[in-house]
Backbone as a ProteinNet text record, in pm:
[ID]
protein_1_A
[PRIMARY]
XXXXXXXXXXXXXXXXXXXXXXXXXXXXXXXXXXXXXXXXXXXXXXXXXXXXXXXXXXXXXXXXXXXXXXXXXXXXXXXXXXXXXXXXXXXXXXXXXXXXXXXXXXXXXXXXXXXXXXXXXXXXXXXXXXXXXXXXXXXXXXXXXXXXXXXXXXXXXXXXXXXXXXXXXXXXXXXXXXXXXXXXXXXX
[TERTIARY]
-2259.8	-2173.4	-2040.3	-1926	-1818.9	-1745.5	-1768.7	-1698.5	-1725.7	-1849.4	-1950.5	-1872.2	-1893.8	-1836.9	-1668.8	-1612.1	-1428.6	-1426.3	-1478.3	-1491.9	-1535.5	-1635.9	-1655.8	-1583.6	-1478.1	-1386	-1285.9	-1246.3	-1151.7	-1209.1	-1297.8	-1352.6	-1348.4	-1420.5	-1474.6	-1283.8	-1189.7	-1096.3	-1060.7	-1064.8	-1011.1	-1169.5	-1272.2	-1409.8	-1412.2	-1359	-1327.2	-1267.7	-1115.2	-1046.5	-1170.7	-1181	-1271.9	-1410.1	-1499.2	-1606.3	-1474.8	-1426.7	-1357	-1303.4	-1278.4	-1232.1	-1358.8	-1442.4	-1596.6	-1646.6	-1635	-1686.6	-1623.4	-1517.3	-1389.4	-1401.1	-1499.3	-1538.7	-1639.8	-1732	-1876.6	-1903.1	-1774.5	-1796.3	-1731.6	-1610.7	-1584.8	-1696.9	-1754.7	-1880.1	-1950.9	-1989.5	-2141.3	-2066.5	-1947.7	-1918.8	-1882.8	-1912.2	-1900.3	-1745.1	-1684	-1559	-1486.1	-1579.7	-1523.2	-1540.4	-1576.8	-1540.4	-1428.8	-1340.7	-1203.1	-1126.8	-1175	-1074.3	-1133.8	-1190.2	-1252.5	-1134.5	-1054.9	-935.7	-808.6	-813.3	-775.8	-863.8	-985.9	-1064.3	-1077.4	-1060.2	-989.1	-833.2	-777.2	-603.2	-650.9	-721.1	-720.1	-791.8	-849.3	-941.4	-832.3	-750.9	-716.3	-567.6	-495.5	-425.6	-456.3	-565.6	-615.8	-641.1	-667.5	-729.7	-589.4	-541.7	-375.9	-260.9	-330	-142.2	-221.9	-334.2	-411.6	-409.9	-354.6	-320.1	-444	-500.5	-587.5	-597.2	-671.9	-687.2	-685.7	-573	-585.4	-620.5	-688.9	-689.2	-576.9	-511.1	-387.4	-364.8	-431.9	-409.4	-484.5	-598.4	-724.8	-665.7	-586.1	-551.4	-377.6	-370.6	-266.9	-242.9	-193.4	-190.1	-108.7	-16.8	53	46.9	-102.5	-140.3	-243.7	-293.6	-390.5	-464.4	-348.4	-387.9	-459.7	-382.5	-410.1	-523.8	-584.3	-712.9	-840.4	-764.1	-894.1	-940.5	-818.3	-879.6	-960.7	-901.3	-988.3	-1152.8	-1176	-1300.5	-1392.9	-1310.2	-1395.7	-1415.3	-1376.7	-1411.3	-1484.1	-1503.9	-1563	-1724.1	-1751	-1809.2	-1928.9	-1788	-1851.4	-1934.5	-1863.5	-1960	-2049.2	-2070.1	-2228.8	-2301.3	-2270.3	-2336.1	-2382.9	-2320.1	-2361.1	-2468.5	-2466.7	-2556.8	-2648.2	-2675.9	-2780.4	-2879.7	-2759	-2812.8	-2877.1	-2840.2	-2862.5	-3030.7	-3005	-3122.7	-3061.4	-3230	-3192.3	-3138.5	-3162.7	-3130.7	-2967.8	-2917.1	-2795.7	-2693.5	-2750.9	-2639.2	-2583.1	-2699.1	-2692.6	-2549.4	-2583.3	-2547.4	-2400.7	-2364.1	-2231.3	-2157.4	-2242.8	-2172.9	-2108.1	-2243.5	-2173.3	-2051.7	-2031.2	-1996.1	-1772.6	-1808.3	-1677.2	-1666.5	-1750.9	-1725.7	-1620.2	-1494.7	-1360.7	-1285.5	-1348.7	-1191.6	-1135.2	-1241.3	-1107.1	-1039.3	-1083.1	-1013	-893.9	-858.7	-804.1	-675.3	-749.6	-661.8	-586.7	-690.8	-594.1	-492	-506.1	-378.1	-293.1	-305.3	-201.4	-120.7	-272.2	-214.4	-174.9	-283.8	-340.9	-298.9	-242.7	-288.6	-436.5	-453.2	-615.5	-764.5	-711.2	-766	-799.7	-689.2	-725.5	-748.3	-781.7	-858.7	-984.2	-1058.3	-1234.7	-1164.7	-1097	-1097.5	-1079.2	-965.1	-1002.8	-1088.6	-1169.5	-1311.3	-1386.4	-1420.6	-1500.8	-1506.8	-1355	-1321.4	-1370.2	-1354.3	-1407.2	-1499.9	-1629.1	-1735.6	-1871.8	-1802.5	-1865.6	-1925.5	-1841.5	-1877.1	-1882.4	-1905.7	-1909.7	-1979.7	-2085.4	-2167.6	-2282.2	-2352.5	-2439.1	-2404.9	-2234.6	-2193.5	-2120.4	-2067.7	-2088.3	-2170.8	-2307.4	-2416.2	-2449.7	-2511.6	-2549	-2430.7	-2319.1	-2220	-2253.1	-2227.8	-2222.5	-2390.6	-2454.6	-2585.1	-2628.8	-2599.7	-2646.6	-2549.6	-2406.1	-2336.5	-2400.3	-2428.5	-2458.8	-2624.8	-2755.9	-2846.3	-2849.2	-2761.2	-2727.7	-2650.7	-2586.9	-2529.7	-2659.8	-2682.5	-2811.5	-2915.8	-2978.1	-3066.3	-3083.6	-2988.2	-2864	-2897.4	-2792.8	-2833.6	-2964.7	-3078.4	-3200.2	-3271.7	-3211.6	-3263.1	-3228.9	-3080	-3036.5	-3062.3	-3116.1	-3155.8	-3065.3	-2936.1	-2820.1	-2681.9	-2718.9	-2624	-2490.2	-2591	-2506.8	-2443.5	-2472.6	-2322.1	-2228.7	-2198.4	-2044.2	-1980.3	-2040.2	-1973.9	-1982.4	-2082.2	-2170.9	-2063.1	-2058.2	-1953	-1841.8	-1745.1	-1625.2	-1650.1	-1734.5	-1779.4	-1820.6	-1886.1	-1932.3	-1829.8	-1698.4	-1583	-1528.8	-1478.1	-1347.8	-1447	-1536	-1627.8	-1604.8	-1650	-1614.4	-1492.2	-1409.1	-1256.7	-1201.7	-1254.2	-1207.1	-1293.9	-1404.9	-1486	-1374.7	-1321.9	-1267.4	-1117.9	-1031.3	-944.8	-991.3	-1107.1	-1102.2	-1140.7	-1137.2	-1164.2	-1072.6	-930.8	-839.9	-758.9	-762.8	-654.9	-782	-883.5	-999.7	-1039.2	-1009.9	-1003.9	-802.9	-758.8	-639.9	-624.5	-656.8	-654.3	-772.7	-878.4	-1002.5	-893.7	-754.2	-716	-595	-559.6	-423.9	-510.5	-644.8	-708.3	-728.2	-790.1	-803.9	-705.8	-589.1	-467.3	-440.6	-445.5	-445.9	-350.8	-252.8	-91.3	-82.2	-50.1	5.1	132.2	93.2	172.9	342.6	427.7	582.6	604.6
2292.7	2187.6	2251.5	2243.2	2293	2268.8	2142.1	2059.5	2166.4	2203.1	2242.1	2438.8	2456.4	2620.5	2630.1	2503.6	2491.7	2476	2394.7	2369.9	2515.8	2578.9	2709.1	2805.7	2772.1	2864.6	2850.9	2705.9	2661.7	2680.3	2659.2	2625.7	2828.2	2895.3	3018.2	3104.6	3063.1	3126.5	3089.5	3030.9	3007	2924	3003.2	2975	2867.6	3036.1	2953.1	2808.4	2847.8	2681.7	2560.5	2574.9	2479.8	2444	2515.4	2549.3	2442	2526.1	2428.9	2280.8	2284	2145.9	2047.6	2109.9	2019.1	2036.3	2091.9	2032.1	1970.7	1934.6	1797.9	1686.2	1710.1	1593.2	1533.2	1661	1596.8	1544.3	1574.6	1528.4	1348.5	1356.1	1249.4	1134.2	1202.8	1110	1065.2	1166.5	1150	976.3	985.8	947.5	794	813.1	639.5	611.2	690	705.1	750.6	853.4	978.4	904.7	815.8	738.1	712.2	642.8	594.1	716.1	840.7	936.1	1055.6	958.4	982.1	1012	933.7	944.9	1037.4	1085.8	1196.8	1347.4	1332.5	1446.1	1447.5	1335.9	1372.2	1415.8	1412.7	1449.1	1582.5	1620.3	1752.7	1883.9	1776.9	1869.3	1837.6	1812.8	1777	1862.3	1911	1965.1	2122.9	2148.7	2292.4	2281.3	2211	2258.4	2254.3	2190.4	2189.8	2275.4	2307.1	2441.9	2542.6	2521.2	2637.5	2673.8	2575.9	2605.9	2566	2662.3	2650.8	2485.9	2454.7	2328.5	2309.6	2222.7	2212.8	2094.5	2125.4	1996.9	1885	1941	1839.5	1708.7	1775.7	1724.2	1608.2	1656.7	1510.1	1420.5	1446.8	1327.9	1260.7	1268.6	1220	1082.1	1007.5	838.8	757.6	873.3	765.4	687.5	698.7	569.8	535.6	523.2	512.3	343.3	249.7	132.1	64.5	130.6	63	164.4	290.3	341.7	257.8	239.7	161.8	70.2	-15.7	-164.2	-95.2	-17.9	13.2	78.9	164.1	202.4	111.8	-38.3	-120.9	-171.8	-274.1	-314.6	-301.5	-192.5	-106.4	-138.4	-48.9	-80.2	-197.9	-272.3	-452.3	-457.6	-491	-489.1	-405.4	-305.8	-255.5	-306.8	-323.7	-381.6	-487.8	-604.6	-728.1	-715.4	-577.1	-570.2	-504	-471.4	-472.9	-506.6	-641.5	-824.4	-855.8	-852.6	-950.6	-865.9	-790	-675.4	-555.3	-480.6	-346.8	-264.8	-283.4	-206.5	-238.7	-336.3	-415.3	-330.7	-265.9	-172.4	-40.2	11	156.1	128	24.7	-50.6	-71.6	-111.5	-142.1	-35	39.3	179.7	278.1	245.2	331.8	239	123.1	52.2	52	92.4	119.8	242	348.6	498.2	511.9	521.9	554.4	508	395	319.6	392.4	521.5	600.3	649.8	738.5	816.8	750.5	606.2	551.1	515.7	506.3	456.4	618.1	673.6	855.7	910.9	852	867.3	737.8	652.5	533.8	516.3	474.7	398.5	255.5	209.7	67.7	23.1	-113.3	-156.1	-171.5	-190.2	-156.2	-211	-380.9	-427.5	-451.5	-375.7	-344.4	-255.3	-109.6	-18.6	-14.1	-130.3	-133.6	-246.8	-312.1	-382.3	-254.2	-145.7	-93.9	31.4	39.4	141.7	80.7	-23.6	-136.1	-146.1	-165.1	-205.3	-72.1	68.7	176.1	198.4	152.7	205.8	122	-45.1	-76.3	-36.6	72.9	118.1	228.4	352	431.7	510.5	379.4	437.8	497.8	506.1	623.4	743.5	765.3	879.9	920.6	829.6	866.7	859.2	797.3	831.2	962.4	1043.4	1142.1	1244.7	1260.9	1356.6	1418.1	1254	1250.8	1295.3	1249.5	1277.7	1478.6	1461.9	1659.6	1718.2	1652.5	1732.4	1743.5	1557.2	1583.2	1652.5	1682.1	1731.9	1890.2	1963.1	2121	2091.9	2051.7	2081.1	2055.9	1915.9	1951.3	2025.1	2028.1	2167.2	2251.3	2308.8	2423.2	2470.3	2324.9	2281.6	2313.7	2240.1	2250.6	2376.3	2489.9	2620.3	2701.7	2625.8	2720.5	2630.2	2565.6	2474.8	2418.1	2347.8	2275.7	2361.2	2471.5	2577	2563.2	2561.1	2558.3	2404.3	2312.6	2214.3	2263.6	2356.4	2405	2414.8	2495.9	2494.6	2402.1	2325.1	2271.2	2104.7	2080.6	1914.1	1911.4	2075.7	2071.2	2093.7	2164.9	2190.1	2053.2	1978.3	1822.5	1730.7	1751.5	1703.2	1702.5	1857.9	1934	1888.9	1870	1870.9	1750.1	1657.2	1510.3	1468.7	1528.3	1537.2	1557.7	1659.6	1730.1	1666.6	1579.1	1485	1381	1321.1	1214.8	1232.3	1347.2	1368.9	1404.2	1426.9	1426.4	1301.3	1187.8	1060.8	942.8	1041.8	931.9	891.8	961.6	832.6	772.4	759	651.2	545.1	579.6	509.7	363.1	497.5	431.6	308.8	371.2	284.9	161	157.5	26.4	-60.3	55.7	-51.9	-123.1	-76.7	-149.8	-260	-217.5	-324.8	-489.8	-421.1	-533.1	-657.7	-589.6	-633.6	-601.7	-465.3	-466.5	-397.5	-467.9	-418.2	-242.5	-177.8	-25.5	-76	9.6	22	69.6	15.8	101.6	268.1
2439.8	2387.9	2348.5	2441.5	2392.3	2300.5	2212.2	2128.9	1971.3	1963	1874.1	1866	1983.2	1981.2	1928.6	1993.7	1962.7	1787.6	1756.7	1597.7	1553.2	1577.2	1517.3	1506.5	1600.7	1598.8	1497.8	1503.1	1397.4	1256.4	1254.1	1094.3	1041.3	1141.3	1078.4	1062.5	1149.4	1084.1	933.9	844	727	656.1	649.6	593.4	443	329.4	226.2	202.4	282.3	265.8	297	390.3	395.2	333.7	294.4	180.9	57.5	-13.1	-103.8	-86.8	23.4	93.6	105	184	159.5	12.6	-65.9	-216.6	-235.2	-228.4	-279.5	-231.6	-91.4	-41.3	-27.4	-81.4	-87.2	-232.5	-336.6	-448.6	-418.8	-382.9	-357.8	-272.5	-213.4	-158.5	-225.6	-306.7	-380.9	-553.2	-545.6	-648.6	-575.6	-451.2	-340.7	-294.9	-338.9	-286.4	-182.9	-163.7	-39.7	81.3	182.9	279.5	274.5	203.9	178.3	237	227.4	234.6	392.4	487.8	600.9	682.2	680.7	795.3	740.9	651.6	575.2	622.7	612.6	679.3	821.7	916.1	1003.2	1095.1	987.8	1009.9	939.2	876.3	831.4	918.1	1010.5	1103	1286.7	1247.5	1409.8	1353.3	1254.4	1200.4	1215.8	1130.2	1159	1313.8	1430	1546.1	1608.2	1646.9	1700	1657	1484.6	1472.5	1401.4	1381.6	1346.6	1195.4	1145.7	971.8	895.6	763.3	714.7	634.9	607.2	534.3	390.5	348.2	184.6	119.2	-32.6	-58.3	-111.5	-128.2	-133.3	4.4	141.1	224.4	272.4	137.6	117.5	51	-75.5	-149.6	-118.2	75.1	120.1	117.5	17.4	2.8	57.2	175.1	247.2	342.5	409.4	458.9	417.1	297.8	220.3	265.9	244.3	301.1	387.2	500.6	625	638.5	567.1	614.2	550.6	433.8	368.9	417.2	488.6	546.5	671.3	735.2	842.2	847.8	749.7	644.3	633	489.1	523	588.9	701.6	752.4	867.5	912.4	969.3	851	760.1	712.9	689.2	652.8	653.7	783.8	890.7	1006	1023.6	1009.5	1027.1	944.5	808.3	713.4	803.5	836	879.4	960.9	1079.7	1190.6	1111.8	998.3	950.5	904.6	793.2	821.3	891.2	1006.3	1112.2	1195.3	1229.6	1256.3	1194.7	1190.4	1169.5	1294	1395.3	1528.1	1526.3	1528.2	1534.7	1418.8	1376.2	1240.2	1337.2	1444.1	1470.4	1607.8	1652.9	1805.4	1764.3	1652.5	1618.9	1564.4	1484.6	1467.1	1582	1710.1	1799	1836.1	1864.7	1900.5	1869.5	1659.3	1630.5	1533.5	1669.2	1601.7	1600.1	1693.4	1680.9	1583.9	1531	1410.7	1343.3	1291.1	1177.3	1229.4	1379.6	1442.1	1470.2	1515.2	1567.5	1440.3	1316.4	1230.7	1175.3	1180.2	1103.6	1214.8	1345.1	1468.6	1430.9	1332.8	1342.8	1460.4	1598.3	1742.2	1673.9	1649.5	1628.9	1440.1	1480.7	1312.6	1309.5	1116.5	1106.2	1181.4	1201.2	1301.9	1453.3	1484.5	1634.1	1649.2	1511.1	1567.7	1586.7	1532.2	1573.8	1703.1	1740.8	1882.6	1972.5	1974.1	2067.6	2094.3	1909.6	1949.8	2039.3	2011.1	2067.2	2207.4	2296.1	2417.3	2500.8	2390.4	2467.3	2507.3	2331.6	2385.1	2422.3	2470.7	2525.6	2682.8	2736.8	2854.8	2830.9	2758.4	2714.7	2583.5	2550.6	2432.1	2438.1	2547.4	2563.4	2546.2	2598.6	2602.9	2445.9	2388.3	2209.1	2145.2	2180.2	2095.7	2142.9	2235.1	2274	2235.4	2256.5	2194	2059.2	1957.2	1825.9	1793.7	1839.6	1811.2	1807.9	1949.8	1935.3	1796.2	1811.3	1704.3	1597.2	1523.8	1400.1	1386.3	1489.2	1490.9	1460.6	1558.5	1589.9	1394.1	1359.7	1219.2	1107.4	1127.7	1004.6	1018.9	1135.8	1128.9	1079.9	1088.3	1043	909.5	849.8	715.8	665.5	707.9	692.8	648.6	739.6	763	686	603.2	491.8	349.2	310.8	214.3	166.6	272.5	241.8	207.3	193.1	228	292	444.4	535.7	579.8	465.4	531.5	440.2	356.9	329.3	435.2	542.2	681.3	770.6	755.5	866.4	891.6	721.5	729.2	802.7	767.4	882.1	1010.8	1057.8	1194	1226	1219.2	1264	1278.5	1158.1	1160.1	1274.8	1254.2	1368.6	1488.9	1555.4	1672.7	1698.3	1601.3	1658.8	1691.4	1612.5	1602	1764.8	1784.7	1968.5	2029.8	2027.7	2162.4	2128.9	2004.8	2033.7	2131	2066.6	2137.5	2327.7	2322.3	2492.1	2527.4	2449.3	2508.6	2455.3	2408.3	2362.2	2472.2	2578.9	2695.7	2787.2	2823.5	2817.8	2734.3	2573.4	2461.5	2453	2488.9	2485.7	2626.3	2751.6	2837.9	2809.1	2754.3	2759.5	2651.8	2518.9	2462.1	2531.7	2652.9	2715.3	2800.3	2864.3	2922.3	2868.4	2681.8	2663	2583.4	2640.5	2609	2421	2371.2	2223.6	2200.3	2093.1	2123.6	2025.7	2102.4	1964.1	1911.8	1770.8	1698.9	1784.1	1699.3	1797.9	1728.1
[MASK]
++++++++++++++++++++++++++++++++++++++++++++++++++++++++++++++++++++++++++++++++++++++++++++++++++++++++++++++++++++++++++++++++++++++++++++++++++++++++++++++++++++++++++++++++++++++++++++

């Protein structure tokens, strides 16, 4: 899985930063907050992989598009929730369905709502191939985890990050074209 080895590379140059960076975020999680600040941890992982600069936390508590991430978060959110409602199978189906929205919203292509239209437009022809991606990633990481008694997601959260981070970027002009297909306007 090349996605998995590229992240290792990124993450193991600047270890610490990131170790500190994931406690800031696994605290922010644990306190029900740290989602909000998802598309923040991905600008922080597509940052270090593109100019190679270590990761800070200052760069978590970036609030200038704080907005338009949140709406995109929840609502994202909301809908799986609903397909959870509705069936339990129907939660997993929609997740794959609008895996891209943060990605989509922390690249501010799309306003917040047409970034689950054009996760959506992608991976309706294409979600076997983001479940199986995302799947080995997040498996090969908790394992991991597992083997070191949680240890190892100090490392393991940015590596799953930065990894998903670079499958999405190899499927953002496929992503981008299903969103010109389905006529969904970008941002100028």
């Amino acid at each position: 899985m090349p996605y998995l080895k590229t992240a290792w590379d990124i993450v193991i140059r600047h270890p610490w930063e990131w170790i500190v960076l994931t406690v800031f975020y696994l605290y922010l999680l644990m306190v029900g907050i740290g989602i909000l600040f998802a598309p923040n941890m991905i600008r922080i992982a597509r940052k270090a992989a593109d100019q190679g600069v270590p990761p800070t936390v200052s760069d978590l508590f970036n609030f200038d598009h704080f907005a338009d991430d949140a709406l995109a978060v929840i609502v994202q959110k909301v809908a799986i929730g609903i397909g959870l409602c509705l069936c339990l199978i129907g939660s997993p189906i929609i997740a794959i369905l609008l895996y891209w929205t943060l990605h989509l919203a922390a690249d501010r292509i799309y306003a917040p709502i047409d970034c689950l239209k054009a996760s959506f437009a992608h991976a309706k022809s294409h979600g076997f191939d983001i479940f199986i991606n995302v799947f080995v990633i997040w498996m090969v990481v908790h394992v991991c985890a597992f083997f070191t008694c949680g240890l190892g997601m100090l490392l393991g959260m940015p590596i799953m990050i930065v990894a998903i981070e670079r499958f999405y970027r190899s499927q953002l002009g496929a992503i981008l074209a299903a969103g010109d297909a389905a006529g969904i306007p970008r941002k100028a």
